[in-house]
BATI-918578 format. One record per residue (C-alpha): residue number from 1; z, x, y. Coordinates in steps of 0.001 Angstrom, whole numbers, plus 500000, padded with zeros to 6 digits. Layout:
REM residues N
{r NUM; {Z; X; Y}}
...
//
This chain:
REM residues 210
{r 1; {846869; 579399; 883119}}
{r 2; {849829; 577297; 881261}}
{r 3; {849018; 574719; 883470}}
{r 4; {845244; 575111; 882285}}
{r 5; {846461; 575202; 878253}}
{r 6; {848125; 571933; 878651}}
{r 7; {845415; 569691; 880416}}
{r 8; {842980; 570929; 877408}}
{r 9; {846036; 569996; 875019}}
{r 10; {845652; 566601; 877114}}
{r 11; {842103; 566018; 876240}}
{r 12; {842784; 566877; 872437}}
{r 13; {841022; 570282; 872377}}
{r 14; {842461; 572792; 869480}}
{r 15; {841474; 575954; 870912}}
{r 16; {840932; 577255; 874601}}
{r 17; {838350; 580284; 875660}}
{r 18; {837889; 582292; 879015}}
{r 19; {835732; 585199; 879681}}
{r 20; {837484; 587933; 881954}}
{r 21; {835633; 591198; 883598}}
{r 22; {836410; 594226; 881830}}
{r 23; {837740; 596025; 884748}}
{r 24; {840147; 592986; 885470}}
{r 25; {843134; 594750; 884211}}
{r 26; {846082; 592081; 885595}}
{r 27; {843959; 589188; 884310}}
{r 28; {843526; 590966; 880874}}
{r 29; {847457; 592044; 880460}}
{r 30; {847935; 588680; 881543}}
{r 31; {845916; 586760; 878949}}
{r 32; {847725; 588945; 876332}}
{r 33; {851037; 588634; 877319}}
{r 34; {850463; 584483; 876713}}
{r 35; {848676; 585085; 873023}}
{r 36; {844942; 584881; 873878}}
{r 37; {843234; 587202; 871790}}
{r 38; {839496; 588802; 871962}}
{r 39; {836791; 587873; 870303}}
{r 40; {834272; 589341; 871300}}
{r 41; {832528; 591383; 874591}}
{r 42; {829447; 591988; 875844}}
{r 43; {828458; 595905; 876786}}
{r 44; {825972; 597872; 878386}}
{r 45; {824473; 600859; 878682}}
{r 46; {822191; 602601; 881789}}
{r 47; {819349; 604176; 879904}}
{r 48; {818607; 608023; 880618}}
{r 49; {815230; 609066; 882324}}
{r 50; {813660; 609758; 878761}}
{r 51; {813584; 607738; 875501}}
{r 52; {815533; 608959; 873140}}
{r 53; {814098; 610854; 869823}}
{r 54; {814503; 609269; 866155}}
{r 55; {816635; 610708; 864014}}
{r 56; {815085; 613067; 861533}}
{r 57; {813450; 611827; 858612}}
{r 58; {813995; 608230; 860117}}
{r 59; {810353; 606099; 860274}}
{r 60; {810198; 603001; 862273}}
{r 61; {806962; 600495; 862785}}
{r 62; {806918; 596329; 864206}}
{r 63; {807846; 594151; 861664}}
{r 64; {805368; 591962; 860277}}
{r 65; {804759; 588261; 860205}}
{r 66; {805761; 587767; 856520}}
{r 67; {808932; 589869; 857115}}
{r 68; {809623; 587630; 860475}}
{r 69; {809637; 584298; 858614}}
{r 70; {812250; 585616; 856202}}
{r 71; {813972; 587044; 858807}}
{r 72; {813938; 583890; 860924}}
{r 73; {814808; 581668; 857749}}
{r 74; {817937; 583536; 857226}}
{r 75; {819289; 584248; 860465}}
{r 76; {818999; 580485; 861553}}
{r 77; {821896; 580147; 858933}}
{r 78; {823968; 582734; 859536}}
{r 79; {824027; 582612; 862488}}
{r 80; {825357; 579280; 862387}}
{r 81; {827593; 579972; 860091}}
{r 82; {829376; 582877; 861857}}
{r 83; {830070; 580714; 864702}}
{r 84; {831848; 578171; 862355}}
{r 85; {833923; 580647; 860647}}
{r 86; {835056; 581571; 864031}}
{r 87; {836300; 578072; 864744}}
{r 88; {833386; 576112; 865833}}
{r 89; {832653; 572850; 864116}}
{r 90; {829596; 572978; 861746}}
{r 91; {827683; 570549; 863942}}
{r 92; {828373; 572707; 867211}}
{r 93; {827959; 575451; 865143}}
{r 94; {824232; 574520; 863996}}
{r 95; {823116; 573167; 867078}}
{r 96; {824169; 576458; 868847}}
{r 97; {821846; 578054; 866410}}
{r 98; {818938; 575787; 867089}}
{r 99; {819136; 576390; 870695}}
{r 100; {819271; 580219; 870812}}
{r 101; {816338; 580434; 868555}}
{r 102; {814546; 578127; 870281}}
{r 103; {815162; 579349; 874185}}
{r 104; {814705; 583189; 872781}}
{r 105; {812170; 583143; 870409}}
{r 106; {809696; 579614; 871574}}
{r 107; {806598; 581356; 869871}}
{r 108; {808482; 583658; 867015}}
{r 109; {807235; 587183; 866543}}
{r 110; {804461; 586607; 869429}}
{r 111; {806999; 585834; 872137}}
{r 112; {806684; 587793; 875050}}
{r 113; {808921; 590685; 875871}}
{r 114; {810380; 590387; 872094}}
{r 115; {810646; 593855; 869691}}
{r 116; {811338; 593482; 866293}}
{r 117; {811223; 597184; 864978}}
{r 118; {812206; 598195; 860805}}
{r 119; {813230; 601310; 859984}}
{r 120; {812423; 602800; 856522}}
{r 121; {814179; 605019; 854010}}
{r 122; {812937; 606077; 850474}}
{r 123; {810238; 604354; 851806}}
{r 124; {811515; 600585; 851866}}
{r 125; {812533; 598659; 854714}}
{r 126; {816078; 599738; 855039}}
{r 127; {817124; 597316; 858380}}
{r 128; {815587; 595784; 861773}}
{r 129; {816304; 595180; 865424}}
{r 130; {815330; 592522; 867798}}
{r 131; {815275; 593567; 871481}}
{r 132; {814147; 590457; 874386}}
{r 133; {813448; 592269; 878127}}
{r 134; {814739; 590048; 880490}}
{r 135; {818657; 590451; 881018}}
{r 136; {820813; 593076; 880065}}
{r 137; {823434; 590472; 880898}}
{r 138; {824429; 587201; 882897}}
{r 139; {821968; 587810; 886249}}
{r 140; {821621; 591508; 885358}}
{r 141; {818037; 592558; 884635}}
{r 142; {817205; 594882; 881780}}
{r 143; {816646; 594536; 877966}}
{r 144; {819148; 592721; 875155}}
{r 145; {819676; 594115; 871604}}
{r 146; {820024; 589856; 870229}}
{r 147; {820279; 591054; 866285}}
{r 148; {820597; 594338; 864325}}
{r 149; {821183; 594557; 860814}}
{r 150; {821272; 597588; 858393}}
{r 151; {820438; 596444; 854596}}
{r 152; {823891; 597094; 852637}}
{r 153; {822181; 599540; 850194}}
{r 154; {820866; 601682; 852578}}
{r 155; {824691; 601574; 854759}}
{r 156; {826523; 604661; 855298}}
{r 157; {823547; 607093; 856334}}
{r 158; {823040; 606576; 859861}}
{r 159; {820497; 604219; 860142}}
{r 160; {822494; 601952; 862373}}
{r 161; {822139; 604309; 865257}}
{r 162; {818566; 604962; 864290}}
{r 163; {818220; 601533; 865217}}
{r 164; {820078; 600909; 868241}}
{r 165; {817947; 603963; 869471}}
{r 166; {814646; 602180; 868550}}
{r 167; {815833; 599330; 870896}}
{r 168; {816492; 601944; 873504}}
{r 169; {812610; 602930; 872754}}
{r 170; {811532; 599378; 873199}}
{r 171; {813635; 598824; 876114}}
{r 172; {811632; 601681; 877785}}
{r 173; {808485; 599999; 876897}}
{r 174; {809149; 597265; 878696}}
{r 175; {810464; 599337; 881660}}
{r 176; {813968; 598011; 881450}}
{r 177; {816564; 600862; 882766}}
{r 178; {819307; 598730; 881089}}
{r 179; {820256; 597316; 877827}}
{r 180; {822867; 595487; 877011}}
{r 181; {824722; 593073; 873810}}
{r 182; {827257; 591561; 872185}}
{r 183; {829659; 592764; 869610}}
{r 184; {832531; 590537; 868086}}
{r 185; {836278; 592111; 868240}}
{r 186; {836838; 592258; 864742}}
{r 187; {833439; 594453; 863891}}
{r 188; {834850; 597729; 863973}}
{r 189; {831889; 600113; 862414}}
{r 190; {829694; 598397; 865110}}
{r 191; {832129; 598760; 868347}}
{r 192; {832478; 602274; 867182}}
{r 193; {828784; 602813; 867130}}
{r 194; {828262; 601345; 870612}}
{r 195; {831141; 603315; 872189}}
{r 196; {829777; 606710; 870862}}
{r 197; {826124; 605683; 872335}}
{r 198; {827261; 604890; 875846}}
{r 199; {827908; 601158; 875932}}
{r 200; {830063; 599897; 878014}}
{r 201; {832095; 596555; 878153}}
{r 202; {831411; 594557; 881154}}
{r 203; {833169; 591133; 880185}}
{r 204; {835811; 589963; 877625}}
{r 205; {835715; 586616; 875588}}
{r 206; {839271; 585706; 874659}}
{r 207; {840623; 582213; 872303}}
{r 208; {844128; 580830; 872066}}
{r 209; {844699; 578012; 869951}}
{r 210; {846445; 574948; 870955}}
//
């Protein structure tokens, strides 16, 4: 692995990533022993024989197509712009962007296999989810929460899991028995969230710089 760090410090690269399997316990003591750090993992979860029940009081319907091209406008962005406040240059960053929405969503809120569900409170949209059946996971079938997002106002009461159990509903609807996603290291409130659900890591992203 030392060996590995200095032919990328050869080439002039500033930061090195692997991906390691969850249960690889030597490789993961390993990679922290020589200062990689996580940044993220991807989880999953076996559904049960049932879909799960919303939580009282909680209403969910599809999104609509006015709602989607907001949606769509703003995630483009951010998306792009967490990936260069993790370190990726602004280019990469963008063009990493481009490509995801393109390969997942090629014909927006019509694609097919693609949920976006809202949930309301006090009557108002208070936060969506966008589930894709297809893979749960690299060559794993099943369904993939891609984007989740309570509104800040309406944080704090619960709706987060209200959500993440809507995806469960559409994951059923596409008769998916898994569902899987990926959470960075540093978002605590939504690692907790997944853990208490039943998600499960399956494979670790780790960085060092150079």
């Amino acid at each position: 692995l030392l060996a590995a760090e200095e032919v990328l410090r050869g080439w002039g690269c500033t930061q090195a990533r692997c991906t390691v399997p969850a249960d690889a316990g030597p490789a993961l003591r390993l990679a922290t022993a020589l200062g990689w750090t996580e940044g993220g993992r991807n989880m999953v979860k076996t559904l049960p024989p049932t879909p799960p029940p919303l939580p009282a009081g909680v209403t969910a319907r599809p999104m609509t197509e006015g709602e989607y091209a907001q949606w769509e406008t703003a995630s483009r962005e951010a998306y792009a712009q967490e990936w260069a406040n993790r370190g990726l240059p602004e280019e990469q960053a963008r063009a990493r962007s481009e490509a995801s929405y393109r390969d997942n969503l090629p014909q927006g809120l019509a694609t097919p296999g693609v949920s976006f569900g809202v949930v309301e409170a006090d009557g108002a949209p208070a936060g969506h989810v966008w589930v894709s059946s297809g893979q749960a996971g690299p060559g794993v079938p099943g369904a993939y929460v891609f984007d989740i997002e309570v509104r800040p106002e309406f944080r704090g009461r619960g709706l987060g899991r209200a959500l993440m159990l809507l995806a469960e509903r559409a994951a059923f609807d596409t008769g998916d028995s898994l569902i899987g996603l990926h959470v960075f290291a540093d978002n605590t409130p939504a690692r907790r969230l997944y853990d208490s659900l039943g998600y499960t890591p399956t494979r670790l992203h780790w960085s060092k710089p150079l």
